[in-house]
C-alpha positions as CSV (number, residue, x, y, z in Angstrom):
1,X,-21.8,-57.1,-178.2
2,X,-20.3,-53.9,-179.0
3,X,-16.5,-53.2,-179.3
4,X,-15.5,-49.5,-178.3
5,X,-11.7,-48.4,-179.7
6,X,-10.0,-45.2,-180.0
7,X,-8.2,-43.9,-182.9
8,X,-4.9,-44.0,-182.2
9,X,-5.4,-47.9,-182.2
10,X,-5.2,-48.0,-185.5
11,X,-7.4,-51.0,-185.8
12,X,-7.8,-52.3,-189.3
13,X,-10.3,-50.5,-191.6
14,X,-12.1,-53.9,-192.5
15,X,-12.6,-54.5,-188.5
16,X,-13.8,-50.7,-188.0
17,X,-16.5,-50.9,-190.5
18,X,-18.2,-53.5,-188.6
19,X,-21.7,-52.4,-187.7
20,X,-20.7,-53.4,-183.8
21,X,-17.5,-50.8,-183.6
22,X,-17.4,-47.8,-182.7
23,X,-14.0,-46.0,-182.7
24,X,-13.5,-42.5,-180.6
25,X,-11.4,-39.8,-182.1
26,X,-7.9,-38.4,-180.6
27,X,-8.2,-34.5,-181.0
28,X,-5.0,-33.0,-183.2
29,X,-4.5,-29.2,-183.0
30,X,-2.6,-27.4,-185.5
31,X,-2.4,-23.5,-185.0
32,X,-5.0,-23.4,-182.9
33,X,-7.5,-25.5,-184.7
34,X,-8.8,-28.7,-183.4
35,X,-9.3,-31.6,-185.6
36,X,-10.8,-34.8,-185.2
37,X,-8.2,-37.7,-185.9
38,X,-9.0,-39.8,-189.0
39,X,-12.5,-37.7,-189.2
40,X,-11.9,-34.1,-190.2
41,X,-7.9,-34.6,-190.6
42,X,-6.0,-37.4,-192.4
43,X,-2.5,-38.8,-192.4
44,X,-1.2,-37.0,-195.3
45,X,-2.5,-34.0,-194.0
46,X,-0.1,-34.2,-191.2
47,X,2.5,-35.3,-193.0
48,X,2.5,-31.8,-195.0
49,X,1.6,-29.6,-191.9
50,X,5.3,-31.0,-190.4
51,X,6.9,-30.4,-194.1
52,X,5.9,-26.8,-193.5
53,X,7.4,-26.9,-190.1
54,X,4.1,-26.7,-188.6
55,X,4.6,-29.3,-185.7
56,X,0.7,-30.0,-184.4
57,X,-0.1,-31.4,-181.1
58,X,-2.9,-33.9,-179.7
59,X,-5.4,-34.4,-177.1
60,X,-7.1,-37.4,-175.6
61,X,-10.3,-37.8,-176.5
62,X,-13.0,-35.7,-174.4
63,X,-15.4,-37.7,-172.2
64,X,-18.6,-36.1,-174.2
65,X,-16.8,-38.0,-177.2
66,X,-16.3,-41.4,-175.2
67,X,-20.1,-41.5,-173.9
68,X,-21.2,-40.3,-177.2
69,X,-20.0,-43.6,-178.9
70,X,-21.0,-45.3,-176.4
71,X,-24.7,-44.1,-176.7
72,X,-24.4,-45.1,-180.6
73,X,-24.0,-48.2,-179.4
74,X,-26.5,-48.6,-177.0
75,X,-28.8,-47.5,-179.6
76,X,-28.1,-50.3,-181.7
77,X,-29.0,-52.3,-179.2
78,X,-25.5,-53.4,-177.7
79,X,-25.7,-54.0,-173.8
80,X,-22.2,-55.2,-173.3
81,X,-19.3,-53.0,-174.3
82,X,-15.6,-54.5,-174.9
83,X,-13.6,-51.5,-175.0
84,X,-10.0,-51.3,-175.6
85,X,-7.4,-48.3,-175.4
86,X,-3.8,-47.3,-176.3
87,X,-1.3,-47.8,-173.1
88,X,-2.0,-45.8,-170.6
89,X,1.2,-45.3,-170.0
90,X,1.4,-43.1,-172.9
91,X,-1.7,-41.5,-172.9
92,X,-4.7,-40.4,-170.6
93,X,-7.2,-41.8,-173.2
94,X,-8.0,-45.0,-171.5
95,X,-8.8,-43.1,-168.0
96,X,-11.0,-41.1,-170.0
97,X,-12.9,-44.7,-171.1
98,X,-12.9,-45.4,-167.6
99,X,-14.3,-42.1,-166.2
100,X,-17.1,-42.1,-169.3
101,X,-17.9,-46.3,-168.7
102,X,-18.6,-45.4,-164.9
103,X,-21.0,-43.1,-165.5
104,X,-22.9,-45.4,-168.0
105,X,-25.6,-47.6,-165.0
106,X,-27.2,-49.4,-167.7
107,X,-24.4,-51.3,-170.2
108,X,-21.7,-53.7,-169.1
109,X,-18.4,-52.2,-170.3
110,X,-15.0,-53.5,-169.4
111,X,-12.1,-51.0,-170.5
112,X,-8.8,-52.7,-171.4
113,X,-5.2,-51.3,-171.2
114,X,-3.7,-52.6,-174.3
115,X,-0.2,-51.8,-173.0
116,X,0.3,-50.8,-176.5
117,X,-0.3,-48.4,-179.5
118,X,-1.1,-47.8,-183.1
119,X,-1.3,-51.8,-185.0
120,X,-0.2,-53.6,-181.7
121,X,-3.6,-51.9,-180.1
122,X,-5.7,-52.1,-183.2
123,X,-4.6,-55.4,-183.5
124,X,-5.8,-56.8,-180.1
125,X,-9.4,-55.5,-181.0
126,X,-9.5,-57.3,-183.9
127,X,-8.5,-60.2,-181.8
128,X,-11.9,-59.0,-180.1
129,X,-13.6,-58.9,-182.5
130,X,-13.5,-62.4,-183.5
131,X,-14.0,-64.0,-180.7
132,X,-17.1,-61.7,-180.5
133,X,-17.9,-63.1,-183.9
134,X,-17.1,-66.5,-183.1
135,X,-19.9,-65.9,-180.1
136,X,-17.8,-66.3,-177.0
137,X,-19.2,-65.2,-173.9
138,X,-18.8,-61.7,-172.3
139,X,-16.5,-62.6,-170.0
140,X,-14.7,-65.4,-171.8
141,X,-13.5,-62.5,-174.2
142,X,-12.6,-59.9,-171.4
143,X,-10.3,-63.0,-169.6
144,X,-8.9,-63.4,-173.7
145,X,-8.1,-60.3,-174.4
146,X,-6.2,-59.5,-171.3
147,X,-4.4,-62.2,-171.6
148,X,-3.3,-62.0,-175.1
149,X,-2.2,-58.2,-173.8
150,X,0.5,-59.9,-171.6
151,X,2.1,-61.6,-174.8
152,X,1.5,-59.4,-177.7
153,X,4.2,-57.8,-179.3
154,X,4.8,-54.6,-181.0
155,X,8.1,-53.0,-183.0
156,X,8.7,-50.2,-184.8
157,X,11.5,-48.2,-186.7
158,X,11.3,-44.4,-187.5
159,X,13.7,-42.9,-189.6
160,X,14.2,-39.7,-186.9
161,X,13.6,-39.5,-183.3
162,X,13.0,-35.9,-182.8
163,X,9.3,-36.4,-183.3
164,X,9.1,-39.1,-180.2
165,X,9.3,-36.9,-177.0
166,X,7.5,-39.8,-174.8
167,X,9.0,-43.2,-173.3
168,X,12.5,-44.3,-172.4
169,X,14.1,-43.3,-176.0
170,X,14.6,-39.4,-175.4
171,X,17.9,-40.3,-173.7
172,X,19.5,-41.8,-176.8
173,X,18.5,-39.0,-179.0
174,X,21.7,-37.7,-180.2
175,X,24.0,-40.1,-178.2
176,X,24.9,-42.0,-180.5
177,X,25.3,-40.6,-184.7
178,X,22.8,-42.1,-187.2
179,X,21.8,-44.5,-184.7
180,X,18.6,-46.6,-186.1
181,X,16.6,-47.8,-182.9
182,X,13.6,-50.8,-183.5
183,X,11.5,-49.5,-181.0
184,X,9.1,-51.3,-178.3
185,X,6.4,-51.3,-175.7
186,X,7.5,-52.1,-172.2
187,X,5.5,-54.3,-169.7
188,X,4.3,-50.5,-168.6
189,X,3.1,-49.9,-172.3
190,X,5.8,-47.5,-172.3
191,X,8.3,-47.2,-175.5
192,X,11.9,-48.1,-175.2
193,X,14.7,-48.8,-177.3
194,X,14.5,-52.8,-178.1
195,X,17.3,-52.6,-180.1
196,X,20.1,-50.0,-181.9
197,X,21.3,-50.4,-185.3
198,X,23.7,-48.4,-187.6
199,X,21.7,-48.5,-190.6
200,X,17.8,-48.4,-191.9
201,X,18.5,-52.0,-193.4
202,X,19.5,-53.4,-190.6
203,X,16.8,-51.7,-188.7
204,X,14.6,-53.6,-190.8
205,X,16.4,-56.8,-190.8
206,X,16.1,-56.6,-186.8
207,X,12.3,-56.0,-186.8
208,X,11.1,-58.3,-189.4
209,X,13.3,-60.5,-186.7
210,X,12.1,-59.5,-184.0
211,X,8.4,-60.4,-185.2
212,X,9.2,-63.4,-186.6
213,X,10.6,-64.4,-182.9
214,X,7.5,-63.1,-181.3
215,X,5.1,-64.9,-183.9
216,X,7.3,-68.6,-182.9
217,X,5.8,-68.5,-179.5
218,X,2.6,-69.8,-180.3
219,X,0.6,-71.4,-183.0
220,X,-2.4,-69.1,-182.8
221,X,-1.7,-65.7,-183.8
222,X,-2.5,-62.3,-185.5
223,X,0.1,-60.0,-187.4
224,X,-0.2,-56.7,-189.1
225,X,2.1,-53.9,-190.4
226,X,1.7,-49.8,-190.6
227,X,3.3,-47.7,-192.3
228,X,3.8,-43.9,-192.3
229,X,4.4,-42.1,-195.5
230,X,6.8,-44.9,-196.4
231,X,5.4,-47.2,-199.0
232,X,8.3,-48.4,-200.5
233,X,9.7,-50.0,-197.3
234,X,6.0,-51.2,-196.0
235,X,5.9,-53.2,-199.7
236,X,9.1,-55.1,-199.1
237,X,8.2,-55.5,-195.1
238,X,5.0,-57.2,-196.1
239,X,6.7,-59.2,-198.4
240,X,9.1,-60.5,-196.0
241,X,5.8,-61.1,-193.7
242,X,4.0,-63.0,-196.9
243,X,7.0,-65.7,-197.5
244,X,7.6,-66.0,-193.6
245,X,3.8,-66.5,-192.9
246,X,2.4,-68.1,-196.1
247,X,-0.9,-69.1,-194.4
248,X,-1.7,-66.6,-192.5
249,X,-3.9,-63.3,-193.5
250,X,-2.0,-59.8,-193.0
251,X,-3.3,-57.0,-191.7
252,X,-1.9,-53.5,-193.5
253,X,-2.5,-49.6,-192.8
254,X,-1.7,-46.6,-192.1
255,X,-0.7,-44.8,-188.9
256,X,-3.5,-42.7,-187.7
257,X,-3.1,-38.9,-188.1
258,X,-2.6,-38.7,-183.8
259,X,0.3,-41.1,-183.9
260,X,1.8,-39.1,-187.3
261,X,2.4,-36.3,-184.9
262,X,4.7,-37.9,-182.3
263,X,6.5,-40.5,-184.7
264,X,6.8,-38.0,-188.3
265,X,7.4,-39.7,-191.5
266,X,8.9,-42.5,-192.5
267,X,7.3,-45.2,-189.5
268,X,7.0,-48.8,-190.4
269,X,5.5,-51.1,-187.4
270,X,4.9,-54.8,-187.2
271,X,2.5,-56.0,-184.5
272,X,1.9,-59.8,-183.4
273,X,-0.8,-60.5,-181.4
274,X,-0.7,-63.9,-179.8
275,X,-3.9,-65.6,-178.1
């Protein structure tokens, strides 16, 4: 069974090197120039174009790219296709997986809205990819999946907010001075402002809560951090995560190059996803 992701869910490098993955890239444009996201432009990269006040942009995925991965998967023999995609209510990316699935007569593919972004979509395909592992049937894992969408979690705190031009935070921009929003996903997969604080500790503090609140619902779960350009922070966040959640493995990384562009430096996210 093959599992189909795009690059803005940042879904961790040890699940994306799986023979059975196959992960679409986001197109960044800088000056005119078209990169591929994660392939032929990294993180850092982006990181340095905005130091130099060049602000790139980014494009969904084109439908060539979508079937194309899809084809390397069907050559590898896969004839069912788990696909999952950033919200849709952020980007047009997952009717693009749509568009390219329905024109594919021969493979099974379900495309799932993972009412999320970056980690807290990466995340849910590694949740995939286990139970593909773990030999569940096709639809067993779709019915998962789509459930675990409807309980995950994700947060995230960004130093500025004059990189984030999509979602329900534009309106507190500037409303309030040095006001440190945790941000969220919405039921819509849209970004709002989950919480305001006055300072990047407490910012912290409040989304290391916020996870640990989200993790408390259940006794089977996933959890991961990403970080952008922001190591220092990302070390003691995953320390916090380490002594909260002593048994359970971590997931870390970095924000992919797509998401760099609409969040700047400075990002630190903490996904939970919950089966």
């Amino acid at each position: 069974m093959g599992l189909l992701v795009d690059s803005a869910s940042d879904i961790p490098t040890e699940i994306k090197n799986k023979v059975n993955v196959e992960v679409v890239p986001v197109v960044v444009t800088v000056n005119d120039k078209e990169y591929l996201d994660r392939e032929t432009i990294q993180p850092q990269e982006v990181y340095q174009l905005i130091e130099e006040g060049h602000i790139p942009k980014t494009a969904s995925a084109t439908l060539g790219m979508v079937s194309k991965c899809i084809e390397n998967l069907k050559q590898r023999g896969y004839k069912k296709i788990i696909a999952i995609t950033i919200s849709s209510g952020l980007s047009v990316t997952n009717k693009a997986f749509k568009i390219a699935a329905e024109d594919v007569s021969d493979m099974m593919i379900t495309v799932i809205d993972s009412k999320s972004i970056g980690i807290g979509s990466g995340l849910l395909a590694a949740y995939a990819e286990e139970l593909i592992n773990d030999n569940y049937e096709y639809q067993e894992i779709t019915k998962r999946v789509q459930e675990s969408v409807l309980k995950s979690k994700i947060y995230f705190y960004i130093s500025t907010l004059k990189y984030l031009r999509i979602g329900k935070v534009a309106g507190i921009v500037g409303s309030v001075l040095n006001i440190k929003p945790v941000i969220s996903c919405d039921s819509d997969g849209i970004y709002y402002p989950v919480a305001k604080t006055r300072s990047e500790k407490k910012a912290i503090s409040k989304l290391l809560k916020l996870a640990g609140e989200a993790a408390s619902t259940s006794k089977n779960f996933r959890i991961a951090i990403a970080q952008g350009n922001d190591k220092a922070v990302s070390n003691h966040v995953l320390a916090e995560l380490r002594n909260s959640f002593p048994k359970h493995a971590i997931y870390t990384g970095d924000v992919s190059p797509a998401l760099c562009v609409h969040t700047g430096p400075e990002l630190i996210g903490i996904a939970v996803q919950i089966d």
